[in-house]
N, C-alpha and C positions, 0 to 999 in steps of 0.2 A: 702972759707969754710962758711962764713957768708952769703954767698949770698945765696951760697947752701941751706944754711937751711931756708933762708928767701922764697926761693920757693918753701921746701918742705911744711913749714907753710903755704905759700899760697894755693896751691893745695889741702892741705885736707881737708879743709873745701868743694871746688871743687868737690872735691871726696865723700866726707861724703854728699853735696847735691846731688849727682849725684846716688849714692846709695839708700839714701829714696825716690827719685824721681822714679826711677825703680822698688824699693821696693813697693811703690804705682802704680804704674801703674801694675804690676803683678799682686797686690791684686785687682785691679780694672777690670783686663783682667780675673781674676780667677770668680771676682762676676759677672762681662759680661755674661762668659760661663755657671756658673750655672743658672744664670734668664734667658739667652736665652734656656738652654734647656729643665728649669719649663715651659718657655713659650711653648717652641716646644711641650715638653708631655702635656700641657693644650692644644695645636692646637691640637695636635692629637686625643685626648680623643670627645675637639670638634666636630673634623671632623666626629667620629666613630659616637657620639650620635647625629648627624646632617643626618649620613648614615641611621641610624638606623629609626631615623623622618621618611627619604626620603622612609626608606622599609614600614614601618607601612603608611605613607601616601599611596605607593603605593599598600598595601595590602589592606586597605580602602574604596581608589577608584574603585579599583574590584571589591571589595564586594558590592561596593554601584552599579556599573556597572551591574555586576550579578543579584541585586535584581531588579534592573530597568529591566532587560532583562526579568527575569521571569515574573515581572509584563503584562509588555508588548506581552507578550509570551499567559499569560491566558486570556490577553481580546484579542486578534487574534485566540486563539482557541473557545472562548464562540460564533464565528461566525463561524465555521467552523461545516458541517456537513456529509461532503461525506468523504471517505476513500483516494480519491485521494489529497484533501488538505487538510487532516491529515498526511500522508506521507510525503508530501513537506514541512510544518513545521515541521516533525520530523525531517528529511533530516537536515534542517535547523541548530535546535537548536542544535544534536549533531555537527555537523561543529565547529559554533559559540560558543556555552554555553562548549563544553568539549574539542574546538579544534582536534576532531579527523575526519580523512581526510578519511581514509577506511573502512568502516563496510560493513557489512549483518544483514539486519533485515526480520524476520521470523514471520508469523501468522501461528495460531491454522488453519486449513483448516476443521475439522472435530474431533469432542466432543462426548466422551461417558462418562458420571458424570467426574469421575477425571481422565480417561487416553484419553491420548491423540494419536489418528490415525495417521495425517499427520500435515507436516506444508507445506508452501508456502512462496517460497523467495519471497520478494514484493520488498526488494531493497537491489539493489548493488551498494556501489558506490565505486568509484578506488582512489587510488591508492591500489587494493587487490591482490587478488590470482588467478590463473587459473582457469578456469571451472573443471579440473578434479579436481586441487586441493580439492575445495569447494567440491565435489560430495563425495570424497576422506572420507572426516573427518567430514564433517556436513552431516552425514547418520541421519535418522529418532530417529533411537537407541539413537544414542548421544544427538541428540535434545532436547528426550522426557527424558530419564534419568535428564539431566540438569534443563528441563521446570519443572518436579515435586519437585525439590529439592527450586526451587523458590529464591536460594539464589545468589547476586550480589557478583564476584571476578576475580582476574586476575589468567588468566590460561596460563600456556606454552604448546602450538600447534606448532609440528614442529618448535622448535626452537625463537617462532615468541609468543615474550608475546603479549596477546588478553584481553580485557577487555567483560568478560560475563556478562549482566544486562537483567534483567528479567520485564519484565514491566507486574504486576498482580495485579490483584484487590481483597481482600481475599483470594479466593482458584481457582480464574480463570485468566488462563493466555490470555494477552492481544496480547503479541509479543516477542520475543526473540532478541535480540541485541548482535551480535558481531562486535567486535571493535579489527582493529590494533592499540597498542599503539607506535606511531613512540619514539623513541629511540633518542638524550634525548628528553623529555619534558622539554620546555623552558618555560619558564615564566622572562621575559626580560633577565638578566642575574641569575635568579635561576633556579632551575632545582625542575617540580613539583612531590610532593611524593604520590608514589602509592597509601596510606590513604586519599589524598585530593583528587586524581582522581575517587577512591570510593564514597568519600562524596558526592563531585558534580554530580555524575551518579545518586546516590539515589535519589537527590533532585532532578533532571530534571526529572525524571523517576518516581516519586512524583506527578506533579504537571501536566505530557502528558499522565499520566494515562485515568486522565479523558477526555481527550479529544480523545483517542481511544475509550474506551468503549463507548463513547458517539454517534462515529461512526459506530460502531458497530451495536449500537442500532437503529443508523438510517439505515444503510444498510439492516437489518434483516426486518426491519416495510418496508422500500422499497421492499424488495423482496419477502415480504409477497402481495403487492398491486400488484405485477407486476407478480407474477405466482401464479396458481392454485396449491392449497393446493391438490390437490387429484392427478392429473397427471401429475404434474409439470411443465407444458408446460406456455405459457404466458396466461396472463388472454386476455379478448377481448378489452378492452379499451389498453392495451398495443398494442396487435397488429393494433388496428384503428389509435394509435398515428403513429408508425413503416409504416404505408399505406400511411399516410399522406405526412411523409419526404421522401418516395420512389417517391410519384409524383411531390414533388417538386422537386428533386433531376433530374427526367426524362425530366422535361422541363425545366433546366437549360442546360441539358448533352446528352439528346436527349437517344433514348433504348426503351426498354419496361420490363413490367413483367408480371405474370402471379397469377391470385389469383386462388386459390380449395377450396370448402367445401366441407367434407367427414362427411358422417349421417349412423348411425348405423341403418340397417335393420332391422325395429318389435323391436326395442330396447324396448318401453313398457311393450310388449307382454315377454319381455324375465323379466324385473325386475317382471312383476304380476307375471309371474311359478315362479322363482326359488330367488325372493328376490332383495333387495336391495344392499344387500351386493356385492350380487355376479355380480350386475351390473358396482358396484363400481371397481370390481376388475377385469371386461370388459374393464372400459373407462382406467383405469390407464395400460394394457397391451398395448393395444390400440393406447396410448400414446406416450408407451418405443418404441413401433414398428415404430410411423410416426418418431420419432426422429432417429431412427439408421439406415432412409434410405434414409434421405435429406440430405445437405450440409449444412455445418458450416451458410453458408453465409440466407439461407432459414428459415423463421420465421414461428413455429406452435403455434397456439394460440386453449385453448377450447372457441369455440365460443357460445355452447348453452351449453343442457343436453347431449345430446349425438353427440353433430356436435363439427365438428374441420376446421377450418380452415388453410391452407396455404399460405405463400404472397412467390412466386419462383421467387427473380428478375434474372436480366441478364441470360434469359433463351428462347430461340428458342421457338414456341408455338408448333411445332413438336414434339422436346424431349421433352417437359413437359408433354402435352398428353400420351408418349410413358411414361417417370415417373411415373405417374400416375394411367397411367394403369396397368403397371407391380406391382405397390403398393397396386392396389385393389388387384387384382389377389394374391400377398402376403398373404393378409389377412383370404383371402376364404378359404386359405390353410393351415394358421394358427390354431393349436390347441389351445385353450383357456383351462392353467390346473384350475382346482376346485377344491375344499376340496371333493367332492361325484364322482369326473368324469373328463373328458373332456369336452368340447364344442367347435364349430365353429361357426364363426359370417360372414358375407358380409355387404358391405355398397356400395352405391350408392353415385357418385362423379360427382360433377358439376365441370366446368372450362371456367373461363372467359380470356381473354388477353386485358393489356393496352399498347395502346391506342385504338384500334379498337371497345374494348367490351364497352366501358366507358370512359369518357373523366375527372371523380369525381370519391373519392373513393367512395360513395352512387352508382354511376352507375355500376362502376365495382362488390361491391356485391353483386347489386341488379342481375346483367347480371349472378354473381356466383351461386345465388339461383334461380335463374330460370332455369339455366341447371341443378341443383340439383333437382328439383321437376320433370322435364322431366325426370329424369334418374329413379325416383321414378313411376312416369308414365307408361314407359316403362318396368320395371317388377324388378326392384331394382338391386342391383348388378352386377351394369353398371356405363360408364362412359359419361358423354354428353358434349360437349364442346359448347356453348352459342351459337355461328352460325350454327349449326347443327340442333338447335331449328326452323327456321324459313327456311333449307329447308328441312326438314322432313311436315312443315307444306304448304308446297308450292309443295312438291310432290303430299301430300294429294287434294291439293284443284288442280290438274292437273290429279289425276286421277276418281275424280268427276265430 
């Protein structure tokens, strides 16, 4: 029994260290777990506002990316002046600047103050819709309803949300823009909201304004230099530029072609009777006619007052003469209406062919105007082909 007890005295002390020992290490395993998971919710809180850095840096860099783009966007546009590389930068910066892969963009074709006639697709680019699709739902109607309304929104077209932006200057429209918005819109791992995809249309569409109208303005002052204000046809430094790259063209590639000048008979004599006016609205019929009876490929220019000429490449000097002839003959026949009456008019047509008539375009016209004045010679309202000239004059001097 003593011993007993002598061990159970030894043991409790054993037991009583053994108990604050665990008792401490619990407490210590308890404050472990709470500061490891202070720490954990301070890692995490870290990590969030570390995410949050990383979005606002990446929202930043865009935006600083964006304004670089634009900058760089206006000094490429301040060199740009034809409509063809105004479109390829447009082309461009929607790609790039809004991410969107398929549009149609539309111009005004035809202006009356604020309504608008027609447009003209000028670009398509894919991944889009079918041709009938397009033909389908982008009718005129819808166009010009949208183009007056001037306002930029997303529209649902069959199913298929569309980003509509209006690119106008005041109260004149420059171009019409529609856009697929591919579904989702990423922006790395965010997804961009239809308000920001607004914003940044406005602002692209801001800043390529000017560089449409700009082309605009230069195509309108070019086509004002390059056609006659009265009969619309090309002016004559256009067509002597157009002669020029057909003979260079011909002794690279070998061919010929065939130049006409057509001269209004007693055209004088017709503006002293009956006016100025009414001479005016001679040459401009005159005009509509030589153009509705040539081919696409054939250049009429007015060359004087009342002459016009023709450059007929890739053309047989046969059929051009036979052309020709049946074109005068057209004419003879042609009523000319008036405000007081009718009239009929004839002209007298010269025709030269290169290479044979001329080996320069100086020779070839000159070769053109001198069967013009022959034909005038011979009693007007005729046709004289330039070798005709010399043997009409070798008959002559054969029957002397």
């Amino acid at each position: 029994m003593k011993y007993f007890i002598l061990l159970i005295l030894f043991f409790i002390p054993i037991v009583t260290i053994f108990y604050q020992l665990n008792k401490k290490r619990k407490l210590r395993k308890k404050k472990y777990v709470e500061t490891f998971s202070e720490l954990k919710k301070e890692c995490e809180e870290k990590k969030l506002q570390l995410e949050k850095i990383k979005e606002k840096k990446f929202f930043k860099e865009k935006e600083i990316k964006k304004v670089i783009y634009l900058y760089e966007l206006v000094k490429r546009m301040a060199k740009i002046l034809t409509w063809e590389e105004m479109l390829k930068l447009l082309k461009e910066a929607i790609k790039e600047y809004l991410n969107l892969l398929g549009f149609l963009f539309f111009v005004p074709e035809r202006e009356k103050g604020e309504h608008f006639l027609s447009f003209r697709l000028v670009l398509r680019e894919e991944p889009f819709f079918p041709e009938d699709w397009v033909k389908e739902y982008f009718t005129e109607e819808m166009l010009i309803s949208f183009a007056q309304e001037k306002k930029i929104r997303i529209v649902l077209l069959k199913e298929e949300k569309m980003l509509f932006l209006p690119f106008h200057r005041e109260e004149e429209i420059l171009g019409l823009l529609w856009a697929k918005i591919e579904q989702p819109l990423l922006r790395t791992e965010l997804q961009k909201s239809e308000n920001e995809l607004l914003s940044e249309a406005e602002i692209l569409a801001s800043e390529l304004v000017l560089g449409l109208e700009k082309a605009k303005l230069y195509s309108e002052v070019e086509k004002m230099s390059r056609f006659d204000g009265l009969t619309g046809l090309y002016r004559r430094h256009y067509f002597e530029t157009r002669l020029a790259e057909e003979i260079v063209r011909i002794r690279r590639y070998g061919g010929g072609f065939s130049v006409s000048l057509v001269d209004i008979d007693y055209f004088k004599k017709l503006n002293d009777t009956y006016g100025h006016q009414v001479g005016d609205g001679i040459l401009k019929h005159l005009g509509t006619i030589l153009k509705e009876n040539v081919y696409e490929t054939d250049i009429i220019a007015r060359y004087g007052g009342e002459e016009f000429v023709l450059l007929l490449p890739r053309a047989e000097p046969e059929g051009v003469k036979k052309k020709m002839e049946n074109l005068r003959e057209k004419i003879a026949q042609e009523e000319f209406v008036l405000d007081w009456g009718k009239l009929k008019i004839t002209v007298s047509v010269g025709l030269a062919h290169y290479p044979k008539d001329g080996s320069t375009a100086e020779e070839i016209l000159r070769a053109a105007d001198k069967a013009l004045y022959f034909s005038k010679e011979k009693g007007r309202n005729c046709l004289t082909e330039y070798n005709e000239i010399s043997m009409v004059k070798n008959e002559k001097n054969f029957h002397q």
